[in-house]
N, C-alpha and C positions, 0 to 999 in steps of 0.2 A: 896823055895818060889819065884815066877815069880815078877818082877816089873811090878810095874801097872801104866799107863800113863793115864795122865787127856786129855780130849778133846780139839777140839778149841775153841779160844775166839769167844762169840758172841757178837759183836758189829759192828759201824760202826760210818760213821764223823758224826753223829748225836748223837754220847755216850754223857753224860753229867754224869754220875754216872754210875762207875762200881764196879760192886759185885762182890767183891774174896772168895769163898770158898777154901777149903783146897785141897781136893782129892775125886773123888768121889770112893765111898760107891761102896760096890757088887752090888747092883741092879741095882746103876746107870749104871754100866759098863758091866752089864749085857745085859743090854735094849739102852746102848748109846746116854743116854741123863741126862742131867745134873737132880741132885734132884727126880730119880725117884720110890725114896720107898716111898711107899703111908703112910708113918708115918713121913714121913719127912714135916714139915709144909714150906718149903720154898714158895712154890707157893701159897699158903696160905696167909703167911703172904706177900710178893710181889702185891698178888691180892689188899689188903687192902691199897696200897701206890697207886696203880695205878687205882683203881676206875674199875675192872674188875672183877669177874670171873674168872680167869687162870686154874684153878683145872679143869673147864668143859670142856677146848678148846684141842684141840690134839695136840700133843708135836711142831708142826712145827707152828701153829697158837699163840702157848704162845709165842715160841722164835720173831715172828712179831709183838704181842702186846707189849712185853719189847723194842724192839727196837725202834717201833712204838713213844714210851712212852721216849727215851732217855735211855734205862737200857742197860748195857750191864755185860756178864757174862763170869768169867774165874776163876783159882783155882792159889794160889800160887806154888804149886807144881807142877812138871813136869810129875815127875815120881819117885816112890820111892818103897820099900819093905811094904808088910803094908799086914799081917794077920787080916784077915776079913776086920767092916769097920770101926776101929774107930781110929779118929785123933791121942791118945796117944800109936798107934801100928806102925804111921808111923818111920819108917828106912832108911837111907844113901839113903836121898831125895836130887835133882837138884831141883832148883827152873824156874821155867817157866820165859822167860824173860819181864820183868814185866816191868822196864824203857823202854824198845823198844815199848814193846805196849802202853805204853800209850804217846809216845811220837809221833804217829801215830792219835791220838785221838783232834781233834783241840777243839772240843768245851767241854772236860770234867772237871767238874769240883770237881768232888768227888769223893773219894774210899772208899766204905762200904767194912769192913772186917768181913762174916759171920764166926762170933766162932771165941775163942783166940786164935788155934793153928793159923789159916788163917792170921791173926791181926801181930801175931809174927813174924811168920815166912815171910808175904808179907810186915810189917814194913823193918826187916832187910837187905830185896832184895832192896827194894826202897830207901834202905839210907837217902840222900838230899833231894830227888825228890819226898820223901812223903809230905813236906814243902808248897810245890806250891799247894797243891790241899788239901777242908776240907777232915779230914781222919773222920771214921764214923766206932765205935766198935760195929758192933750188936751180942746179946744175938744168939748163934748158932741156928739155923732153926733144927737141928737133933735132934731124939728121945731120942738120950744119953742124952742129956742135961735136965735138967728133972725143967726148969724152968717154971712157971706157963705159960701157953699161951697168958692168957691177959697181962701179962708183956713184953713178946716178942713182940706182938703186939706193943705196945704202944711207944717200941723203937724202931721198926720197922717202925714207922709213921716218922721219920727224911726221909728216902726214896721221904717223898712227895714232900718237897721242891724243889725236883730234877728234878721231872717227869717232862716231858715238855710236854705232854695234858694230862688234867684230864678229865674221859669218863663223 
């Protein structure tokens, strides 16, 4: 079994809230872009915090309008063992350095953790330094998770407070 390593962070000094996912998924790492099984509702529900569309724009114009918007994006995980894609197969994981980055970030002021493997495991990297910033649990964006969508939604709307322009 190969380890599989997560992307880079998208953000920039304008982050004000950033999204940890856990690891991505086959497809993402297939196609090299963050969230990109088309069952995965993350862009989805993101679209609905940010007053966009996302789903329509092509992979290099979402990652502009997140930014655009204050979002930025990275996984707690570095790199780990992980048959197929699902968070409970990850294995003798590194965690991505998670205090560095955000200590790089002047204006953030929030960490959404997509799904409680992310939640967990990005709490326990962040020790102290999760203190200083609101933390934010949301309901996983993946197909595994098999919570109604309107409820995802609806905890997925804390994201707005964060956005810094609404379209």
């Amino acid at each position: 079994m190969t380890r599989k390593r997560s992307f880079d962070p998208v953000v920039d000094d304008n982050t004000r809230i950033l999204i940890l996912g856990s690891l991505p998924g086959e497809v993402s790492l297939l196609h090299g872009q963050y969230y990109a099984n088309p069952h995965n509702r993350f862009w989805q529900l993101v679209s609905s915090a940010v007053g966009a569309d996302l789903s329509a724009l092509p992979y290099p114009a979402r990652l502009q309008v997140l930014l655009a918007n204050g979002i930025g994006l990275w996984d707690v995980v570095a790199e780990a063992h992980r048959e197929g894609s699902l968070d409970s197969k990850i294995r003798d994981h590194a965690h991505n350095d998670l205090v560095g980055l955000i200590g790089r970030l002047p204006r953030l002021a929030a960490i959404a953790f997509n799904g409680g493997t992310a939640a967990r495991i990005g709490l326990k990297a962040l020790k102290e330094e999760a203190t200083r910033y609101r933390i934010i649990k949301l309901p996983s964006s993946s197909p595994a998770y098999t919570l109604a969508y309107a409820d995802k939604l609806r905890a997925w709307q804390a994201l707005r407070e964060f956005v810094a322009c609404q379209n």
